[in-house]
SEKESE-509236 format. One record per residue: residue in three letters; x, y, z of N, C-alpha, C in turn. Coordinates in Angstrom, 2 decimals. Atoms other than C-alpha are relative to their C-alpha. Layout:
// SEKESE-509236
ALA X Y Z X Y Z X Y Z
...
// end
This chain:
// SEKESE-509236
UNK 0.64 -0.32 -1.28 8.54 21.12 32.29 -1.46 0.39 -0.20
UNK 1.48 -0.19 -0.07 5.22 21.99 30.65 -0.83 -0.95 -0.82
UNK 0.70 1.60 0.79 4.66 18.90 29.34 -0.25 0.22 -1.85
UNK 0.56 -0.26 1.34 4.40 20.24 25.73 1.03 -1.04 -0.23
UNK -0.48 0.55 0.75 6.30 18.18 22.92 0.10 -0.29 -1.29
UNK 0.14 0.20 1.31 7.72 18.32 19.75 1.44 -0.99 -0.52
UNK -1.28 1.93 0.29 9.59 15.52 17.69 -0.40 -0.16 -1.03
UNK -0.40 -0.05 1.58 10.88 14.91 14.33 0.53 -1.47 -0.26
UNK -0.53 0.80 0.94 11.63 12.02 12.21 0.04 -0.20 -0.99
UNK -0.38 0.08 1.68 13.15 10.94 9.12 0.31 -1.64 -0.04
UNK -0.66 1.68 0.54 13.74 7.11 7.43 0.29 0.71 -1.25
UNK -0.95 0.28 1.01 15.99 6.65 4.29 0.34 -1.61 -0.25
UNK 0.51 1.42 0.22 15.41 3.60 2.74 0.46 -0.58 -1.76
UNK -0.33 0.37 1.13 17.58 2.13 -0.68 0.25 -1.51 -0.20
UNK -0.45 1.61 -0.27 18.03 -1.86 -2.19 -0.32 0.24 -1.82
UNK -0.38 0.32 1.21 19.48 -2.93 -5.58 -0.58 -1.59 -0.25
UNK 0.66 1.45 -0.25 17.45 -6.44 -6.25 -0.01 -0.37 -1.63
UNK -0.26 0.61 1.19 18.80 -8.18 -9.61 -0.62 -1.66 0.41
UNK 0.95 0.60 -0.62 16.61 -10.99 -10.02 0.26 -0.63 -1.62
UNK 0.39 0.73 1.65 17.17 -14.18 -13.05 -0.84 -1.10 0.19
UNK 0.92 1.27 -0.11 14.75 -16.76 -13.62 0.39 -0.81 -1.85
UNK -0.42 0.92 1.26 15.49 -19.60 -16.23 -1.47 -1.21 -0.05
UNK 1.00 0.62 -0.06 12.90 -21.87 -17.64 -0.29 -0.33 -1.05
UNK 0.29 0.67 1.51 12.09 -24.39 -20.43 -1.52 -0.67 -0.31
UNK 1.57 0.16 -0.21 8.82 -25.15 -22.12 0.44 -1.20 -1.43
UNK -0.49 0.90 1.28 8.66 -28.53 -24.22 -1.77 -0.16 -0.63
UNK 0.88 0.47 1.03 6.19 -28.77 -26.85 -0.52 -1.19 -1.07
UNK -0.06 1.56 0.09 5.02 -32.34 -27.38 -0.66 -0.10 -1.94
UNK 0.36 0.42 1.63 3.31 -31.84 -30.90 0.97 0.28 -1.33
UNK -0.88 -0.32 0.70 6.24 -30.29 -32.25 1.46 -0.34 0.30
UNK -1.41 0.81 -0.44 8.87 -32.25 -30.43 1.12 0.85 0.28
UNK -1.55 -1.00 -0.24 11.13 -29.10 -29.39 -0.49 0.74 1.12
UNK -0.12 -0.47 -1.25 11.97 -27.57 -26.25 0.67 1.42 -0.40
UNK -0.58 -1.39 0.36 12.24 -23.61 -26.29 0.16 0.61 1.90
UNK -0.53 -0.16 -1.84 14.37 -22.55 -23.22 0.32 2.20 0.06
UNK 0.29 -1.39 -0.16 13.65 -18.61 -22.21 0.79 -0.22 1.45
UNK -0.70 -0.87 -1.32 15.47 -16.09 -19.50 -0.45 1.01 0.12
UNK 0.02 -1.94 -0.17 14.55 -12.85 -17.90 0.46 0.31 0.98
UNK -0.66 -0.72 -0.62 16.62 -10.51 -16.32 -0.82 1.10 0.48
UNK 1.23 -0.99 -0.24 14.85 -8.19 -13.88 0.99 0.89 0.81
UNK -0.88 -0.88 -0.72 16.79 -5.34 -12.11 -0.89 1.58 0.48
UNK 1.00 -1.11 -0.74 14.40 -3.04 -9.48 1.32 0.88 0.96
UNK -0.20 -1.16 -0.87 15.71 -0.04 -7.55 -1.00 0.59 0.42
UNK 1.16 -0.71 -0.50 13.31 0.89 -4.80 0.45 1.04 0.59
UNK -0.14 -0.96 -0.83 13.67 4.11 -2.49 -0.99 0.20 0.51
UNK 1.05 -0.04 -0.27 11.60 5.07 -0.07 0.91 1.28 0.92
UNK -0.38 -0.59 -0.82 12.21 8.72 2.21 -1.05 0.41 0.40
UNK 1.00 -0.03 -0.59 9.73 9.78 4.47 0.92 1.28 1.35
UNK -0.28 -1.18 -0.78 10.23 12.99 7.24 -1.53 0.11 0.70
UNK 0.90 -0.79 -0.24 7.66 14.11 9.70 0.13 0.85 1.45
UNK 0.38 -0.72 -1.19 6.92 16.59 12.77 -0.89 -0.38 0.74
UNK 1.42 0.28 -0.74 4.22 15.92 15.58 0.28 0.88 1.46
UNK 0.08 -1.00 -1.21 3.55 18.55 18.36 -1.49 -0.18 0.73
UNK 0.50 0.56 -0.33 1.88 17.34 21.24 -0.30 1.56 1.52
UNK 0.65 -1.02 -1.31 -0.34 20.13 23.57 -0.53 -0.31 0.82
UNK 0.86 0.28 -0.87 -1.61 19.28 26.88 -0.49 1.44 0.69
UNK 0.81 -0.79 -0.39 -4.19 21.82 28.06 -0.46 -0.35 1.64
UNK 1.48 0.84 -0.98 -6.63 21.63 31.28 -1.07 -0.32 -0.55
UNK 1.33 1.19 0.27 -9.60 20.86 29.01 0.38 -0.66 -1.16
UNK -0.17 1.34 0.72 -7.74 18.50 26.92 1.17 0.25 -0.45
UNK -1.26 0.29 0.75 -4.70 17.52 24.88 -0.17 -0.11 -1.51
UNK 0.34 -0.04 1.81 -4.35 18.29 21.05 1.63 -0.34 -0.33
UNK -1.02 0.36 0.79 -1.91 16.70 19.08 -0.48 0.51 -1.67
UNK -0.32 0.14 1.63 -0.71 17.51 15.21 0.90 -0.13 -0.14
UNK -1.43 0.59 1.24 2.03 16.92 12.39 -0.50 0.43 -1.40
UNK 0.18 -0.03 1.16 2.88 16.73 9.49 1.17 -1.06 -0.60
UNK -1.39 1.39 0.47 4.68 14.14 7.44 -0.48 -0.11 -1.23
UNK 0.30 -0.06 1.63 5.55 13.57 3.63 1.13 -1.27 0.01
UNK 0.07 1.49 0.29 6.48 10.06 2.28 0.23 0.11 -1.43
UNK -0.61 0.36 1.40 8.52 9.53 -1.10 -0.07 -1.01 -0.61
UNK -0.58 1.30 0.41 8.88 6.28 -2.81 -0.07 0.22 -1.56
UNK -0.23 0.11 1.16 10.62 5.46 -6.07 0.50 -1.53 -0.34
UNK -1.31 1.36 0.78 11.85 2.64 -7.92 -0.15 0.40 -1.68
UNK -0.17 0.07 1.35 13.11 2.21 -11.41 -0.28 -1.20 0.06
UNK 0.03 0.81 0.26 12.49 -1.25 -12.98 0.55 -0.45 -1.43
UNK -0.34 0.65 1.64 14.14 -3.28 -15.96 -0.34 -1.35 -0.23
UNK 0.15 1.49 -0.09 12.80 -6.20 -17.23 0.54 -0.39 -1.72
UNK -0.87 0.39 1.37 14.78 -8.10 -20.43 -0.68 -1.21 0.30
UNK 0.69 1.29 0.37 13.41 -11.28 -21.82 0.79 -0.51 -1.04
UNK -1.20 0.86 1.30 15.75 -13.67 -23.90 -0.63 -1.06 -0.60
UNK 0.38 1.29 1.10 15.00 -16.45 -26.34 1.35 -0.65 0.01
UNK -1.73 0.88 0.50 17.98 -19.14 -26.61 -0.56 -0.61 -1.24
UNK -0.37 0.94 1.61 18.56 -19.76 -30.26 1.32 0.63 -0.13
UNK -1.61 -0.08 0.85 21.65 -20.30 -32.43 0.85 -0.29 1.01
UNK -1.02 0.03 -0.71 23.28 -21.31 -29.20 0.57 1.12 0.90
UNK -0.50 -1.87 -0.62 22.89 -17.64 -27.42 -1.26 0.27 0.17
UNK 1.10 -0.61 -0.55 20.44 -15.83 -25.41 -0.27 0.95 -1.36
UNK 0.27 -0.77 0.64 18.53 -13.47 -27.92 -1.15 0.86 0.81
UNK 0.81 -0.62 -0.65 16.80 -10.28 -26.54 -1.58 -0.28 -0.42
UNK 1.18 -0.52 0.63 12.95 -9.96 -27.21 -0.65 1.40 0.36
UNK 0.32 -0.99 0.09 12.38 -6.60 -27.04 -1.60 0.41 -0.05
UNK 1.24 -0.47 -0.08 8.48 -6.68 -27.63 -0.60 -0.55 1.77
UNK 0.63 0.77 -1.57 8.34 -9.13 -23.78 0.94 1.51 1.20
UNK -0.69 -0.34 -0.47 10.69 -6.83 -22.32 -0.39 1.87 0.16
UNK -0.35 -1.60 -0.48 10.72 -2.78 -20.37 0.27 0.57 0.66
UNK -0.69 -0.84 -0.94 11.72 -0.24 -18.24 -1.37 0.81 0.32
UNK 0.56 -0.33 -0.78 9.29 0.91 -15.59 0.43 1.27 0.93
UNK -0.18 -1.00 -1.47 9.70 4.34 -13.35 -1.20 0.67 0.68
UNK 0.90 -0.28 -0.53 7.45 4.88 -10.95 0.95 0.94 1.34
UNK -0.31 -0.82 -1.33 7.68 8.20 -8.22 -1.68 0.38 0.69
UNK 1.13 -0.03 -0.78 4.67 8.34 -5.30 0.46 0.72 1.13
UNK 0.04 -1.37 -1.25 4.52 11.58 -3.13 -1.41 0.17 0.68
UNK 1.50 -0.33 -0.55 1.91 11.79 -0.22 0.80 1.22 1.01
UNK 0.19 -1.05 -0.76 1.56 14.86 1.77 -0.77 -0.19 1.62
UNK 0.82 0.42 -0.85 -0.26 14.43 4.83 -0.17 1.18 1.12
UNK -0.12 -0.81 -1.28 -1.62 17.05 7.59 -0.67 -0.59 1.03
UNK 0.71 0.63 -0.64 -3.11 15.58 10.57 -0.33 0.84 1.43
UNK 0.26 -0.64 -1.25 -4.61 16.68 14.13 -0.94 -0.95 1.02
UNK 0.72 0.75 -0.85 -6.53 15.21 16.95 -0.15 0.60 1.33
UNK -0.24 -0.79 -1.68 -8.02 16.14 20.53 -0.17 -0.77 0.95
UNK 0.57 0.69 -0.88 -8.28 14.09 23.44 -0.08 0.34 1.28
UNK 0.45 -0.67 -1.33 -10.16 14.80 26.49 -0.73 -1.45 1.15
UNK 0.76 0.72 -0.59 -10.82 12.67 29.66 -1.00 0.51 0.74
UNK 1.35 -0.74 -1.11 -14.34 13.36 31.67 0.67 -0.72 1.50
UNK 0.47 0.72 -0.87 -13.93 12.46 34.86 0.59 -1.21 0.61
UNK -0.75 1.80 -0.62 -12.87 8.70 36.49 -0.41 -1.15 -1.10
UNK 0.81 0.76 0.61 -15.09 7.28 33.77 -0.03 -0.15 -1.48
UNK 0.33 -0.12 1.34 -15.04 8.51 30.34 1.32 0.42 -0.49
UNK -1.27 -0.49 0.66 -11.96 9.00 27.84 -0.73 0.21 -1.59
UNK 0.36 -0.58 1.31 -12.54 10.46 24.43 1.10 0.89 -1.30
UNK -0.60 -0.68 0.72 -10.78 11.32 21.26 -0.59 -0.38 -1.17
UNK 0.90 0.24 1.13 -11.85 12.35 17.76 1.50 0.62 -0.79
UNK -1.41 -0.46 1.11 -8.89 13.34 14.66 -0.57 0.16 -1.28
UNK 0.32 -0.13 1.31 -9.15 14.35 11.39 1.73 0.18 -0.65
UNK -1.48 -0.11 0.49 -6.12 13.81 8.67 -0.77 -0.13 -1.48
UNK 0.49 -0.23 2.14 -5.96 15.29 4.65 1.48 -0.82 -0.16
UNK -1.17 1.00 0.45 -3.92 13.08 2.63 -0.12 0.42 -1.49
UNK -0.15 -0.64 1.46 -2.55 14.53 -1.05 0.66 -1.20 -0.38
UNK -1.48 0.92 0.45 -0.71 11.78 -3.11 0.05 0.15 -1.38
UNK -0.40 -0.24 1.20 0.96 12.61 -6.23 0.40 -1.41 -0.99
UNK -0.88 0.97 0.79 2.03 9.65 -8.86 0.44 0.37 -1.29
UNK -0.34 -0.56 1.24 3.95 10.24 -11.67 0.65 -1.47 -0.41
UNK -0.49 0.68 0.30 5.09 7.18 -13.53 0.21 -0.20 -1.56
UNK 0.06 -0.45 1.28 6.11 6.14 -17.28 -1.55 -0.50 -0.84
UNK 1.03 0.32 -0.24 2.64 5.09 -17.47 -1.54 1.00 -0.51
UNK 0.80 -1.08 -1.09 0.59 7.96 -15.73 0.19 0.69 0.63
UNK 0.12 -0.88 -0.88 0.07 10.77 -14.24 -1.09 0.37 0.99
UNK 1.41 -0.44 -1.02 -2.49 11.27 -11.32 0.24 0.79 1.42
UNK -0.35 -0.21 -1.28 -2.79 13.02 -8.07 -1.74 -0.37 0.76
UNK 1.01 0.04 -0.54 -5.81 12.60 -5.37 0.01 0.18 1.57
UNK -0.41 -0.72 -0.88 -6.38 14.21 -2.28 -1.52 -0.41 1.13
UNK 0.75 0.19 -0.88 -8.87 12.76 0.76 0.31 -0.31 1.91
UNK 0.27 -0.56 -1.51 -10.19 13.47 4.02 -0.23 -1.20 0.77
UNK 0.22 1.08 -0.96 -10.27 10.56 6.87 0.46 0.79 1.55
UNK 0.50 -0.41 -1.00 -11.82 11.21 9.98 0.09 -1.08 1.10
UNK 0.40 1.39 -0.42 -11.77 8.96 12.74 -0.63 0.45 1.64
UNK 0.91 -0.56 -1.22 -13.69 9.59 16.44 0.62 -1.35 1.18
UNK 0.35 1.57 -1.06 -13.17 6.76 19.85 -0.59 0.67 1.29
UNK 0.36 -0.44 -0.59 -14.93 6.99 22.52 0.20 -1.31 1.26
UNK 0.66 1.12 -1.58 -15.13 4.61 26.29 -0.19 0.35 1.25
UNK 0.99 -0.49 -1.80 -16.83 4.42 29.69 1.01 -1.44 0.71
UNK -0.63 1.18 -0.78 -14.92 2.35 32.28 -0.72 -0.16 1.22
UNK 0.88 0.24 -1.65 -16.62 1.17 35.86 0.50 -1.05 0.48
UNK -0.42 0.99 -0.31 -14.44 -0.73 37.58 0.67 -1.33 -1.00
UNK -1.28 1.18 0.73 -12.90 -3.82 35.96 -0.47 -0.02 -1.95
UNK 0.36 -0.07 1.35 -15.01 -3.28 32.79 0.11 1.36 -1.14
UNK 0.05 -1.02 1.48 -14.81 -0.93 29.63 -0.52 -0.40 -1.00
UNK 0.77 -0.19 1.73 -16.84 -0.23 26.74 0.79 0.82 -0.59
UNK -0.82 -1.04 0.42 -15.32 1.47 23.95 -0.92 0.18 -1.32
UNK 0.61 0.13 0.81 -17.17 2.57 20.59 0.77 0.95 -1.04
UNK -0.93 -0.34 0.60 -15.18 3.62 17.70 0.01 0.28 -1.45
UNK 0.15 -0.08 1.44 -14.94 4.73 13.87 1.26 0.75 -0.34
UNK -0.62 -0.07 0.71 -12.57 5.18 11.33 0.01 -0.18 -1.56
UNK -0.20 -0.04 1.75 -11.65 5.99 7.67 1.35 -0.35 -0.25
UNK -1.15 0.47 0.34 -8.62 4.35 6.16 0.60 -0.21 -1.61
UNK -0.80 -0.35 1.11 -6.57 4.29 2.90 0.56 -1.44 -0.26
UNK -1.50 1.08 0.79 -5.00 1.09 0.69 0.53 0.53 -1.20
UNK -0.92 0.10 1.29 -2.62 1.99 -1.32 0.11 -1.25 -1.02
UNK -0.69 1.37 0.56 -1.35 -0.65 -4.27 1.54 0.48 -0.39
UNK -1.21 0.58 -0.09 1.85 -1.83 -4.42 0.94 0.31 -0.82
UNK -0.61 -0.35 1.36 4.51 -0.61 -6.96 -0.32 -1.40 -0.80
UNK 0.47 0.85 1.08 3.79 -4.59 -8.22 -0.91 -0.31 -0.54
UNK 1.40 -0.07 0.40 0.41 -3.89 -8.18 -0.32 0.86 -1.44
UNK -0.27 -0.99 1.07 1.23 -1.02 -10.75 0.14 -0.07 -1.26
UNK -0.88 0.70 0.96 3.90 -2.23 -12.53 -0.38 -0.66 -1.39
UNK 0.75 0.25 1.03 2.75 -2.72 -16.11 0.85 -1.23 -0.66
UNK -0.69 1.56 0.52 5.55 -5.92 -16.64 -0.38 -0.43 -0.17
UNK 0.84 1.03 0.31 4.39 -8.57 -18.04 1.19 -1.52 0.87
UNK -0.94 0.89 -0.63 6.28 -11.30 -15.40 -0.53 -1.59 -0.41
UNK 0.68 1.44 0.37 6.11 -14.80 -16.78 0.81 -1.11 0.78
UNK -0.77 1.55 -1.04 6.26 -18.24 -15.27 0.08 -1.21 -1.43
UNK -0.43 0.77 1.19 6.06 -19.95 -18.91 -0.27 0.87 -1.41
UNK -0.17 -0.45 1.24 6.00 -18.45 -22.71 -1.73 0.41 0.22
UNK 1.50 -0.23 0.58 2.13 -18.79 -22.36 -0.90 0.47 1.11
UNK 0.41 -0.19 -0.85 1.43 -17.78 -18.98 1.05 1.30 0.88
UNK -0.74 -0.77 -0.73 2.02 -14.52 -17.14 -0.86 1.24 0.92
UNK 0.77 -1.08 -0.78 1.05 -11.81 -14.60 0.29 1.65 -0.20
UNK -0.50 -1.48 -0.09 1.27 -7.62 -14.68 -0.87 1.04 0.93
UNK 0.32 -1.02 -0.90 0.36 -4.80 -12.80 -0.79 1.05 -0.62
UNK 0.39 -0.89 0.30 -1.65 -2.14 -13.38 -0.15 1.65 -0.09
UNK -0.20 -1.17 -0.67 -0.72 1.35 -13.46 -1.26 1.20 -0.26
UNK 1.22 -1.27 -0.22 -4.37 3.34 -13.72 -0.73 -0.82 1.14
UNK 0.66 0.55 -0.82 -5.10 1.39 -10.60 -0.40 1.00 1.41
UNK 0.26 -0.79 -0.63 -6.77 3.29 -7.94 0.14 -0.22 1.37
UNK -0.22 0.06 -1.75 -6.18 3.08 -4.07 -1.98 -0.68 0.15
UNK 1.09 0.35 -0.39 -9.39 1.34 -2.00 -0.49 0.62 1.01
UNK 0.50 -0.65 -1.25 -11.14 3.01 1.30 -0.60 -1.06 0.82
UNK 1.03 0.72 -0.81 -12.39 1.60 4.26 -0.30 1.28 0.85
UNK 0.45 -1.36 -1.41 -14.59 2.89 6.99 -0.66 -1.50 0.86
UNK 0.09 0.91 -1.02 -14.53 0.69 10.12 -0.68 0.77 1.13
UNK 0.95 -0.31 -1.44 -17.36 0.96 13.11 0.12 -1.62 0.93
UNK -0.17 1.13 -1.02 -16.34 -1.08 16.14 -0.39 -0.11 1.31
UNK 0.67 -0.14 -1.68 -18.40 -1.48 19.76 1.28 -1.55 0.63
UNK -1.02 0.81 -0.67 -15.48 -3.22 21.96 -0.52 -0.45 1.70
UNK 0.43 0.02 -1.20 -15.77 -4.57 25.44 0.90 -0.84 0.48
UNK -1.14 0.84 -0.85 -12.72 -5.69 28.30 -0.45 0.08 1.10
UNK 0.14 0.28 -0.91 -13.04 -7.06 31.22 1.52 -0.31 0.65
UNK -1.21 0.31 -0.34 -10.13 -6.85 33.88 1.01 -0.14 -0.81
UNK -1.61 0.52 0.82 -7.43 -6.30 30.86 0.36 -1.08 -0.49
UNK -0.25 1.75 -0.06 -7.93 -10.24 30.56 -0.54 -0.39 -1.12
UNK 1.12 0.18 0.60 -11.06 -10.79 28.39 -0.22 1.14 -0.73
UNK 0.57 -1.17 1.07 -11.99 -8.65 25.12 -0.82 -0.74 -0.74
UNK 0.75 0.18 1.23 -14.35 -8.64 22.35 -0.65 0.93 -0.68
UNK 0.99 -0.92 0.26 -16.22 -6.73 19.87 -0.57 -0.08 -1.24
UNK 1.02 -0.17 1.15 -18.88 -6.10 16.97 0.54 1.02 -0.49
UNK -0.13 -1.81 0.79 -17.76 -4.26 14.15 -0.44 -0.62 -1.56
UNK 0.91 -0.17 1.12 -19.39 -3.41 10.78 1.40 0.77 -0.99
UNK -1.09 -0.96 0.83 -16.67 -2.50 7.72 -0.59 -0.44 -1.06
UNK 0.22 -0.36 1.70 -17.35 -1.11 4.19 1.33 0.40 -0.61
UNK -0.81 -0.16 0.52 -14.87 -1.64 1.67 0.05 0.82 -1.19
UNK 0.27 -0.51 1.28 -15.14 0.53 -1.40 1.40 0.09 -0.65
UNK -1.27 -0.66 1.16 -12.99 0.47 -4.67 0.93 -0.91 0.07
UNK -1.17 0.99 -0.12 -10.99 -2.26 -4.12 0.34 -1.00 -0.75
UNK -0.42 0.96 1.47 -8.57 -4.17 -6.07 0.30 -1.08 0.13
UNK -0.13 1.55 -0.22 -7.46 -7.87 -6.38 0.40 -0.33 -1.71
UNK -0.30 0.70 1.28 -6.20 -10.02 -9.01 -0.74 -0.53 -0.71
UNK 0.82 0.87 0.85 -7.94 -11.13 -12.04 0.75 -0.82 -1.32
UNK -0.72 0.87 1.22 -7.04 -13.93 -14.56 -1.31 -0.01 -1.43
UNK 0.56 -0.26 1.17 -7.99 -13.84 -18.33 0.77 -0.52 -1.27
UNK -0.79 0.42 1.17 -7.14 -15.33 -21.70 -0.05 0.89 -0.93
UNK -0.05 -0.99 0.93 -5.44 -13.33 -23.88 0.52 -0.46 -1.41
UNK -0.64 1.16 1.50 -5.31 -15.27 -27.19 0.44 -1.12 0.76
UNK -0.52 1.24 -0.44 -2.91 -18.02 -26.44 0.88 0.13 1.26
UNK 0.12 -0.06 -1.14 -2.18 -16.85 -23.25 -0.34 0.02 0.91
UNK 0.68 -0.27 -0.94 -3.25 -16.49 -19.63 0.86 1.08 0.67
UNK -0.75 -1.64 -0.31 -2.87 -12.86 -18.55 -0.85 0.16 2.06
UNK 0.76 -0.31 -1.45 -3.77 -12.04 -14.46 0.96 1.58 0.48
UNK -0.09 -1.64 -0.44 -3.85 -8.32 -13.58 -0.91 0.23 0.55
UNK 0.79 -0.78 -1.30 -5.16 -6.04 -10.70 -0.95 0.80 -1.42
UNK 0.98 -0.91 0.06 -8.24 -4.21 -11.07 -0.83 0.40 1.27
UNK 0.99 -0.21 -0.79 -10.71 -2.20 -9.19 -1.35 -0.58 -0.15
UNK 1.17 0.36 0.47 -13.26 -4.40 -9.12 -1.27 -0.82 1.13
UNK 1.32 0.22 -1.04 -15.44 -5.24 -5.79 0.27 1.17 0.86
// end
């Protein structure tokens, strides 16, 4: 009855993903075909919980929360050789991966309309994220701000807008496996890889709900992507931070 509001959620999130790939490589100067297997067996998890309490005032409406975000997986990766008529392990292609990623998050925001004409909201949210993997250990903890602002007059609206934003990478982004598609060719992950930032500025403009468009200006910093490289008699492609 006084319009306040508070509200909770939780996800729970598990998947068992056994995974074989088979694959033969023939070698024409030496006239023999060497036939490899790997066995890959991931367990992801993911739990996540948060709060958000929502205040309407007469000179405006403030929302906050709070929400915290788990994810785990284990990983196994085995690599076989067929000789003698029998898979044989290789133990130096082959490991076991655990990766756990805890973010924290507090957040808030206020929004106030002027008038028939003007709507306005600005937020600020801290973000902690812990990683612990067999790898690495890191934690890092930043501030993203974001502001919007628009004027309406009849069928038209302007809107002008900024934001700070967060990429995570990927547990396969991490993942220090070495996943191959032949004996001499393969990809892995990087686990001292660092998250990227953006900060997005956008001037918008609708007409009648029908017609949009807008100019916006984004800076990416820190960001990662795949790179390929010969490593001896291989070709190796792993993430880095590198534009």
């Amino acid at each position: 009855s006084l319009g306040k509001k508070l509200s909770f959620a939780g996800n729970f999130y598990r998947n068992n993903n056994d995974t074989e790939v088979n694959f033969s490589t023939l070698t024409l100067s030496e006239n023999s075909i060497q036939d490899v297997k790997t066995l890959s067996k991931i367990t992801p998890q993911i739990f996540s919980v948060q709060g958000d309490l929502e205040l309407p005032f007469k000179f405006g409406t403030i929302e906050t929360g709070l929400k915290f975000n788990q994810f785990r997986n284990s990983a196994d990766l085995k690599y076989l050789n067929f000789e003698n008529n029998q898979y044989i392990i290789d133990e130096e292609k082959g490991s076991i991966f655990d990766y756990q990623e805890e973010n924290y998050a507090v957040y808030g925001s206020f929004v106030k309309t002027i008038g028939e004409h003007w709507e306005t909201k600005a937020g600020l949210r801290y973000e902690n994220t812990f990683v612990k993997s067999s790898a690495t250990n890191f934690n890092y903890g930043q501030w993203f701000p974001s502001a919007f602002v628009s004027y309406k007059v009849e069928k038209n609206v302007f809107s002008l807008s900024y934001s700070r934003r967060i990429n995570r990478p990927s547990m396969s982004n991490l993942n220090p496996f070495r996943w191959y598609e032949n004996p001499y060719s393969y990809s892995t992950g990087n686990p001292l890889l660092k998250p990227s930032y953006i900060n997005n500025y956008e001037l918008g403009y609708t007409y009648n709900n029908k017609f949009s468009t807008s100019l916006y200006y984004l800076r990416l910093t820190n960001a990662f992507g795949q790179v390929s490289s010969l490593d001896g008699l291989s070709q190796k492609s792993t993430y880095i931070n590198h534009y």
